[in-house]
One Martini backbone bead per residue (centre of mass of N, CA, C, O) as a GRO file, in nm:
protein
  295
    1UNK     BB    1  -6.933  -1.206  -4.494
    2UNK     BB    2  -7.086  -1.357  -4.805
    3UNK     BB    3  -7.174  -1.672  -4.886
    4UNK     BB    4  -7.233  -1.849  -5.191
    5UNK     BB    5  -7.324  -2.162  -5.253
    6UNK     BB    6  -7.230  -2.398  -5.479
    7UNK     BB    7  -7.081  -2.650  -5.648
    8UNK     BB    8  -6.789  -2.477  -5.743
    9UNK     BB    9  -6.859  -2.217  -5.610
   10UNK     BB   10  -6.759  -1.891  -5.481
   11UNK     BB   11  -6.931  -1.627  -5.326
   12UNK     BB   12  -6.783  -1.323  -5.270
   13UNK     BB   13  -6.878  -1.027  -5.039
   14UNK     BB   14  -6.849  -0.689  -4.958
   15UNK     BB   15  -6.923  -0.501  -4.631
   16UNK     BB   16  -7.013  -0.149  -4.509
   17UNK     BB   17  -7.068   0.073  -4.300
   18UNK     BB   18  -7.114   0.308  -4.490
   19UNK     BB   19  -7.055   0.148  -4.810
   20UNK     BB   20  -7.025   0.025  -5.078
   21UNK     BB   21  -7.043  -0.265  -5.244
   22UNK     BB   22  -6.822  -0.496  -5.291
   23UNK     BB   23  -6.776  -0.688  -5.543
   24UNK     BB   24  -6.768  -0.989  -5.655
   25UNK     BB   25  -6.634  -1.289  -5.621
   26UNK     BB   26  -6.479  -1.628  -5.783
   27UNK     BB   27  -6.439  -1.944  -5.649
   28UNK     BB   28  -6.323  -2.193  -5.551
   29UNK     BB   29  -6.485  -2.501  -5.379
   30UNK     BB   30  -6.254  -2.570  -5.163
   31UNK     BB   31  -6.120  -2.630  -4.868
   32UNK     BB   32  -5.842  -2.456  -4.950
   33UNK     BB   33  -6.003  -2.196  -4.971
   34UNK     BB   34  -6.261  -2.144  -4.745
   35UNK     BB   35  -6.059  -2.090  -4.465
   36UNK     BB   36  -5.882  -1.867  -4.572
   37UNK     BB   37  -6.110  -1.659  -4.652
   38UNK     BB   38  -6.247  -1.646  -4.396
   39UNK     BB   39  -5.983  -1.533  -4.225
   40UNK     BB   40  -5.947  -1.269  -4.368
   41UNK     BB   41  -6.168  -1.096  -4.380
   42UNK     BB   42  -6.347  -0.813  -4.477
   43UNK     BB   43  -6.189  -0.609  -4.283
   44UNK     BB   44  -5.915  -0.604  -4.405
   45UNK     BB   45  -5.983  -0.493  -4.704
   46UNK     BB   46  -6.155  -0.250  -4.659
   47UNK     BB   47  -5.944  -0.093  -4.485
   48UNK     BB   48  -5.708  -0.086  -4.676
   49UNK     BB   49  -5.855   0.084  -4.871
   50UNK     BB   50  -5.955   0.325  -4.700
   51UNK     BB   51  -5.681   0.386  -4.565
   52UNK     BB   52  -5.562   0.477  -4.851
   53UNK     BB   53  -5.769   0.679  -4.992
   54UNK     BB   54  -5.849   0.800  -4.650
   55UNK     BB   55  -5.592   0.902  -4.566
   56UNK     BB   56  -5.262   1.043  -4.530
   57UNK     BB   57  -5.254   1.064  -4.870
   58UNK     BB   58  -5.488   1.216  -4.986
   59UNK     BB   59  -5.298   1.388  -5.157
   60UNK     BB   60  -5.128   1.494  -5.390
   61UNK     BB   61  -4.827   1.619  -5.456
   62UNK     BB   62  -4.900   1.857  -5.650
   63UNK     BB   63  -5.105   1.969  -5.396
   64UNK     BB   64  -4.885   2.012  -5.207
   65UNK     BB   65  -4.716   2.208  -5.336
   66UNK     BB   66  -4.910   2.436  -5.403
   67UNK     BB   67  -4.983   2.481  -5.107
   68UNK     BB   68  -4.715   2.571  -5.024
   69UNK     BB   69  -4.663   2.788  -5.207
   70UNK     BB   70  -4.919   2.988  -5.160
   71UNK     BB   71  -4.767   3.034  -4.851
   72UNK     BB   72  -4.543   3.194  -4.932
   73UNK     BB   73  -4.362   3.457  -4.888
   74UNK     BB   74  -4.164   3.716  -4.920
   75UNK     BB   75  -3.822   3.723  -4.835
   76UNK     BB   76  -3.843   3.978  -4.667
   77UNK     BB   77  -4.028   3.872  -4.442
   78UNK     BB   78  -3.834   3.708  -4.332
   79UNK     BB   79  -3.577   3.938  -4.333
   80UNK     BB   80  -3.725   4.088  -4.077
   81UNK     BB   81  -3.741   3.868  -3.850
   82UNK     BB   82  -3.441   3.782  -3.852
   83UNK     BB   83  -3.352   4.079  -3.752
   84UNK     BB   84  -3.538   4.091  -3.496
   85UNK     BB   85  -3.678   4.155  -3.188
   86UNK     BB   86  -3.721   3.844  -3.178
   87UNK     BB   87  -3.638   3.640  -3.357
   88UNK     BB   88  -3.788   3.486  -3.643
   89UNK     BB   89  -3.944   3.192  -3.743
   90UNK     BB   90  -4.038   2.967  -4.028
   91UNK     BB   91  -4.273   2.667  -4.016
   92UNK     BB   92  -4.288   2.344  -4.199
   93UNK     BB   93  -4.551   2.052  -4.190
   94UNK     BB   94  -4.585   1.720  -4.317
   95UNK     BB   95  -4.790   1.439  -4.353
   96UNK     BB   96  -4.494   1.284  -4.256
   97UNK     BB   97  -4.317   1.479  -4.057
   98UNK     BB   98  -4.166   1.707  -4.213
   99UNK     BB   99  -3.919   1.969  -4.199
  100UNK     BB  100  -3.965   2.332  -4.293
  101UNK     BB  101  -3.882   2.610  -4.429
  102UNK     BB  102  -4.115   2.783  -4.583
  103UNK     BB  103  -3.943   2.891  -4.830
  104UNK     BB  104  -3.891   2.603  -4.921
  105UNK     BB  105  -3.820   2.506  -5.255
  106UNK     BB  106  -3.929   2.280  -5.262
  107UNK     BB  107  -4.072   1.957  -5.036
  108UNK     BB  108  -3.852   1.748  -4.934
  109UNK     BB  109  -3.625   1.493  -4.830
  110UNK     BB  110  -3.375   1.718  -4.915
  111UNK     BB  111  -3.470   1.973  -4.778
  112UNK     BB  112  -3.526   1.867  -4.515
  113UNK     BB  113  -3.499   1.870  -4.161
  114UNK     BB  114  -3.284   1.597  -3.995
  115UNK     BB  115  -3.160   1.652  -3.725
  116UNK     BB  116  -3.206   1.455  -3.439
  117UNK     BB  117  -3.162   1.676  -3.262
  118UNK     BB  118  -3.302   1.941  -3.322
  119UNK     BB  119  -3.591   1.777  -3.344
  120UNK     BB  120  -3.601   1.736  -3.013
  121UNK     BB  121  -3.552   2.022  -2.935
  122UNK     BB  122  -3.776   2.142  -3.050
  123UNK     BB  123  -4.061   1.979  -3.005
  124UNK     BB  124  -4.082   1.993  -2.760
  125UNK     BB  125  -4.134   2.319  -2.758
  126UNK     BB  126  -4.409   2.241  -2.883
  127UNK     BB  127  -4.685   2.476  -2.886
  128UNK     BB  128  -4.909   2.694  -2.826
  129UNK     BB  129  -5.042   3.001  -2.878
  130UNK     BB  130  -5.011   3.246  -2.696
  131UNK     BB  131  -4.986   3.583  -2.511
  132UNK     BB  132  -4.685   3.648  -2.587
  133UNK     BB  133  -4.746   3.561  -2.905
  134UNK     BB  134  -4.940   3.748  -2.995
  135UNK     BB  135  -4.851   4.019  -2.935
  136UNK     BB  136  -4.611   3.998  -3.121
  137UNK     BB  137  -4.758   3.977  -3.356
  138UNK     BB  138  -4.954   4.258  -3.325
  139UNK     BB  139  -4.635   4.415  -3.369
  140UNK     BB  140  -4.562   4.229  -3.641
  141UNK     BB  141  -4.780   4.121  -3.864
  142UNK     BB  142  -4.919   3.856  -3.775
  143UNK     BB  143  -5.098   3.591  -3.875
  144UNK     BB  144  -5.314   3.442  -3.632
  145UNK     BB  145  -5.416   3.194  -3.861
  146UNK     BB  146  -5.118   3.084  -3.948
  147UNK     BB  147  -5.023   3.069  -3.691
  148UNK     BB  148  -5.063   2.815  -3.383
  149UNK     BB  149  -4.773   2.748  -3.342
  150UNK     BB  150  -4.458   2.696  -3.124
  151UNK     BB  151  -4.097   2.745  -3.082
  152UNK     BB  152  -3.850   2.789  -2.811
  153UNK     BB  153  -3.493   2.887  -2.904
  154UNK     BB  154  -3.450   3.065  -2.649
  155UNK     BB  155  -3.472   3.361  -2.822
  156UNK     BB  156  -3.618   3.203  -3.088
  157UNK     BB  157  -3.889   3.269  -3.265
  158UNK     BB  158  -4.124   2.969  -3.370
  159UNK     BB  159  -4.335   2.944  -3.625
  160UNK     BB  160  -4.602   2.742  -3.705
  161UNK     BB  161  -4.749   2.525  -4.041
  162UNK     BB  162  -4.917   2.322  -4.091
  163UNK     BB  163  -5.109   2.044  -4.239
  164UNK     BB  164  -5.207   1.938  -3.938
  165UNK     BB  165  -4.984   1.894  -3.744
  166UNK     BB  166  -4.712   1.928  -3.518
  167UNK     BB  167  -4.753   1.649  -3.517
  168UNK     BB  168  -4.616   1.326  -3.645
  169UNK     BB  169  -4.639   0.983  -3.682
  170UNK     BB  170  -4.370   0.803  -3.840
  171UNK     BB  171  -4.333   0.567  -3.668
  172UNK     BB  172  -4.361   0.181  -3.596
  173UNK     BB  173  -4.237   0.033  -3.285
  174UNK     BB  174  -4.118  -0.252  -3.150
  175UNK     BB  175  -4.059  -0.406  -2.845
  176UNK     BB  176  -3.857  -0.516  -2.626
  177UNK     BB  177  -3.748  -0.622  -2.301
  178UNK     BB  178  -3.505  -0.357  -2.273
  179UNK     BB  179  -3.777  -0.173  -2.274
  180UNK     BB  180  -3.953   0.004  -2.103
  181UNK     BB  181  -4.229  -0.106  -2.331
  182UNK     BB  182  -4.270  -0.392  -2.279
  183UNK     BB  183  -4.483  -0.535  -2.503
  184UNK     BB  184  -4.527  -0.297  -2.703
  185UNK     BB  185  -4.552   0.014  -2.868
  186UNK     BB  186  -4.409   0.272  -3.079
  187UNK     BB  187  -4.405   0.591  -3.134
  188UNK     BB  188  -4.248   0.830  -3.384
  189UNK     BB  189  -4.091   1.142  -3.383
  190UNK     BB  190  -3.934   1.372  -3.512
  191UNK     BB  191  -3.633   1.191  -3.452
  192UNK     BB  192  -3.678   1.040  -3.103
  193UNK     BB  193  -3.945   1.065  -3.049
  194UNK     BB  194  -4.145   0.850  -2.773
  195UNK     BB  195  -4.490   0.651  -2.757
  196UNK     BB  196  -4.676   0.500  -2.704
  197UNK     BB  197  -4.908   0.288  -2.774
  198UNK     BB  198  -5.306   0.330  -2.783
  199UNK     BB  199  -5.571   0.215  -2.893
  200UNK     BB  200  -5.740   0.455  -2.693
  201UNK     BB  201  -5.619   0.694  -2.883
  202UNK     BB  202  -5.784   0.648  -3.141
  203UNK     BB  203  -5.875   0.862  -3.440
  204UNK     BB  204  -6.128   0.970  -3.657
  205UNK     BB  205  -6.180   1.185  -3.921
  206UNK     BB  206  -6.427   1.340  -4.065
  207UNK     BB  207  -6.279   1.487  -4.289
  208UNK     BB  208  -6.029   1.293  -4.379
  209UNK     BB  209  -5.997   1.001  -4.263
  210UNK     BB  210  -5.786   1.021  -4.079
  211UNK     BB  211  -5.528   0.915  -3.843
  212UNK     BB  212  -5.497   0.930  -3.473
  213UNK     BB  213  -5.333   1.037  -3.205
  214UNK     BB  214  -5.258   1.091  -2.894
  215UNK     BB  215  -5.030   1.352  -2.751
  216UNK     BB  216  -4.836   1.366  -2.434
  217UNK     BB  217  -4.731   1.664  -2.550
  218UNK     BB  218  -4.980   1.805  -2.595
  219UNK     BB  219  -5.121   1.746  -2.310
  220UNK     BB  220  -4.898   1.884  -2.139
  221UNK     BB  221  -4.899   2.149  -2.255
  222UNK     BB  222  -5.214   2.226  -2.221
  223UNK     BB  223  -5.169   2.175  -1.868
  224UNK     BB  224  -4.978   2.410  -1.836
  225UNK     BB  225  -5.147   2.680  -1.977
  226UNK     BB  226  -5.417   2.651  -1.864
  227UNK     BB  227  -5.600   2.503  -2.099
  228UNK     BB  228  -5.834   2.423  -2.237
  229UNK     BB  229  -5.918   2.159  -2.430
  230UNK     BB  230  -6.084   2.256  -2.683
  231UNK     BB  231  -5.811   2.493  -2.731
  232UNK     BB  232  -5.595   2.215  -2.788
  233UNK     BB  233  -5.401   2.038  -2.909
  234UNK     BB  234  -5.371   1.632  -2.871
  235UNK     BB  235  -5.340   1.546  -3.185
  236UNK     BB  236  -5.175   1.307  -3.405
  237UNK     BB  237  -5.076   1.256  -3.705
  238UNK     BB  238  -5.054   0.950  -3.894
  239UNK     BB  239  -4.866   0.813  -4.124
  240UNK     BB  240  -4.970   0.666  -4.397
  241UNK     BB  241  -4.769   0.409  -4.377
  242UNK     BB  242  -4.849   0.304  -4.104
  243UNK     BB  243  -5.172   0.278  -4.168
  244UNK     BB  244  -5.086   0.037  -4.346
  245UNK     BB  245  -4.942  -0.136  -4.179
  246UNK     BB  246  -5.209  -0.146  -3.961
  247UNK     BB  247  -5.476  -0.272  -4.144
  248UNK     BB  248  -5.464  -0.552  -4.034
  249UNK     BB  249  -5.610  -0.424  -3.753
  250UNK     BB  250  -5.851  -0.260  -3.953
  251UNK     BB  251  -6.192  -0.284  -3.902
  252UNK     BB  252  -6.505  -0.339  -3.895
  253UNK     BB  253  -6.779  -0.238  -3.690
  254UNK     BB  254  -7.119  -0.276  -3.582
  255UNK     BB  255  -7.027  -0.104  -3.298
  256UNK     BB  256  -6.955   0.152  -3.363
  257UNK     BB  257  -6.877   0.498  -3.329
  258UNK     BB  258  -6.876   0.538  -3.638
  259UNK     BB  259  -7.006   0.545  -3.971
  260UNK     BB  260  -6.805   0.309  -4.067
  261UNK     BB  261  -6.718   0.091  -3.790
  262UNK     BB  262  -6.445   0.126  -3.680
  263UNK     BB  263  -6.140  -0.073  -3.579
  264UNK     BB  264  -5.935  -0.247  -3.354
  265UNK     BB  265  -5.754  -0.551  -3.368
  266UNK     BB  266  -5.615  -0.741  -3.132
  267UNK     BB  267  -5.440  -1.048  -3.114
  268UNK     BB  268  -5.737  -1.174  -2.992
  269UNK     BB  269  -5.966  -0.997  -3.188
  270UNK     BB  270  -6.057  -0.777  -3.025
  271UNK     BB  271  -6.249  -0.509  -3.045
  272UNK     BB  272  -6.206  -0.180  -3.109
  273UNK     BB  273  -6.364   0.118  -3.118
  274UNK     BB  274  -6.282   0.417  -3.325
  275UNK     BB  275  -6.364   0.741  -3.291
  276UNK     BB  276  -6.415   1.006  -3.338
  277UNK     BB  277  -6.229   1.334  -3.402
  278UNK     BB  278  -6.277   1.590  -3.247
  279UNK     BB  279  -6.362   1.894  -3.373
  280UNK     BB  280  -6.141   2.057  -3.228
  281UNK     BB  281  -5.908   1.881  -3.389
  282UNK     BB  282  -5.916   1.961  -3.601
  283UNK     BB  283  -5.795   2.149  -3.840
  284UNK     BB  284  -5.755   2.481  -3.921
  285UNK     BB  285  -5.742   2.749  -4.143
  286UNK     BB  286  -5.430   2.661  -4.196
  287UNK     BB  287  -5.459   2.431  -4.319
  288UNK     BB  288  -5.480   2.173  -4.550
  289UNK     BB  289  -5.690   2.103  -4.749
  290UNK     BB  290  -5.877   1.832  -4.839
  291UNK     BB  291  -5.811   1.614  -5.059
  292UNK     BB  292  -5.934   1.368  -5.311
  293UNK     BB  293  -5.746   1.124  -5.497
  294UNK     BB  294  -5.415   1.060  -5.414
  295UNK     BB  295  -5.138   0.912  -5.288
   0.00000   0.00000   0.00000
């Protein structure tokens, strides 16, 4: 933050690596206003504005019906799969992390399936599709590029189509005393399920500005699969609420590690850089397009 002395006012402009400078204002030169503005810091500003902009509610909400809609197959091709051995159902996950069968339109609050036992019954057991699932698929005209997740419930096989990842943090709690990770914090996903908050775990996606952080249940699949690192998602998108709340943490770093140059300050003010999100970890082709200028 740049400010240029007058006899009675302050000009102040906000910039930030890779980004256009933002308008300057004109404020009162009183001592009552120059330490409370120098103290709120241009990267609180910008940071909030560009994770608004650029997080992940940034597509509108009539383009995520849309795309809902377009993924929808006829009536049959469900009622052939619920009736066939092994059983098989179609679910899809959006960008709040809300849960709903495929077929479901609208796709909203009230239609979403909300059962807290239910959804970490299910959630524990999504991981990616394996060698037994392809099989499946391939036997029964599943396309393999459209359900990259599965969930077994039982003798039950559950295909998943996310808009972004199989898991959404949606919900960001402090902990108490009385609590296993007393003095952190945690990320709630599915139900109730929970872990640490960690910033050495947030990456920033080159694709869609959205916030991910690592997911402990999506590493932990990964790593009983025997699967590469590079052919599992480990990534959980951080759900666009949580975001904002968590924004005034998240600003400017000219020592960033991706071209935006954004940090997490913890208590101390001290900038953690937040890496770009691997590559490998992007969505892939089966995920919802990302739009600019949405929600």
């Amino acid at each position: 933050m740049r400010r240029q002395m007058g006899q009675k006012r302050i000009r102040y402009g906000w910039t930030c690596p890779g980004r256009k400078r933002m308008p300057q204002v004109e404020l009162p030169a009183t001592s009552c206003m120059q330490q409370p503005l120098v103290d709120l810091r241009s990267r609180r500003i910008h940071s909030s504005r560009y994770l608004q902009q650029h997080g992940n509610g940034a597509s509108s909400a009539s383009y995520i019906d849309q795309w809902f809609s377009s993924i929808v197959k006829p009536q049959e091709f469900y009622d052939a799969h619920a009736n066939d051995e092994p059983r098989r159902y179609f679910y899809n996950i959006d960008l709040q992390g809300r849960f709903f069968l495929e077929e479901t339109l609208p796709k909203n609050i009230a239609t979403s399936i909300k059962d807290t036992r239910f959804l970490d019954f299910f959630f524990r057991r999504i991981r990616s599709v394996g060698t037994r699932e392809l099989s499946i698929m391939n036997e029964c005209g599943i396309a393999q590029e459209e359900y990259p997740f599965v969930s077994w419930c039982g003798k039950e096989l559950n295909f998943i189509r996310p808009a972004a990842t199989p898991i959404v943090f949606h919900t960001h709690e402090k902990t108490n005393a009385s609590q296993q990770h007393s003095g952190s914090s945690l990320l709630i996903y599915a139900g109730s399920q929970a872990q640490e908050f960690r910033v050495a775990y947030l990456a920033i996606s080159q694709e869609s500005g959205r916030l991910y952080h690592k997911c402990d249940h999506l590493q932990k699949a990964a790593a009983k699969a025997n699967a590469k690192p590079e052919q599992q998602q480990q990534y959980a998108l951080i759900r666009s609420a949580v975001v904002v709340a968590l924004s005034d943490q998240i600003g400017p770093d000219d020592g960033g590690e991706n071209d935006e140059g954004l940090a997490f300050f913890t208590a101390d003010d001290e900038p953690h850089p937040i890496p770009w999100l691997p590559e490998a970890a992007e969505p892939g082709a089966w995920a919802m397009p990302f739009a600019e200028g949405g929600e």
